[in-house]
N, C-alpha and C positions, 0 to 999 in steps of 0.2 A: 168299794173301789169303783173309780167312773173310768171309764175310757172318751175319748175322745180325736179323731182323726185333724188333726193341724191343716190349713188351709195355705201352710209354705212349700216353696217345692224345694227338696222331696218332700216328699207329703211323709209326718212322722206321728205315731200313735201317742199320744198325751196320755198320761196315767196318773190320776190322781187317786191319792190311797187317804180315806176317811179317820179310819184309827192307826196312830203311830204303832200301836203293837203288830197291829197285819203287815206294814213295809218289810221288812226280813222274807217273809214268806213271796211276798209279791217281785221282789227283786230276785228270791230264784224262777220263779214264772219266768220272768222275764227274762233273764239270761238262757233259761231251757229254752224256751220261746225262741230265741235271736239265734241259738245254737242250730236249733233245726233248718231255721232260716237260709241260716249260711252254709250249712250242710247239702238241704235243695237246689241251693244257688250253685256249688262247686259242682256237684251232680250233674246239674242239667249246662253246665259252660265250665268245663273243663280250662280252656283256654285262658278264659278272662282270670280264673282263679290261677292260674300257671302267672299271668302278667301281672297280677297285683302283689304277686309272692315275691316276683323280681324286683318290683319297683319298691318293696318296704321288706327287705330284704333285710336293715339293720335294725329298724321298729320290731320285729318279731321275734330276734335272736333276745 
């Protein structure tokens, strides 16, 4: 697996996975990964996470 940081903004991690049999494993990485993410993010800004729940209110249900 290579990583590599995107030069768009947002700036987003590129993941390239070398053998097709390691993608399964690397996509749960990644989803554990993105979960904690967003976990920190709600943690430390309660607020902004309160207003994005509003605004995608039917996207979630």
């Amino acid at each position: 697996m290579k990583t590599q940081i995107t030069s768009t903004v947002p700036k987003l991690l590129e993941i390239k996975v070398n053998r097709q049999a390691d993608e399964p494993i690397v996509c749960g990485i990644i989803a554990l990964l993105n979960y904690w993410a967003l976990l920190d993010e709600q943690l430390l800004n309660p607020d902004l996470t309160k207003l994005f729940r509003q605004n995608h209110q039917n996207e979630l249900a």
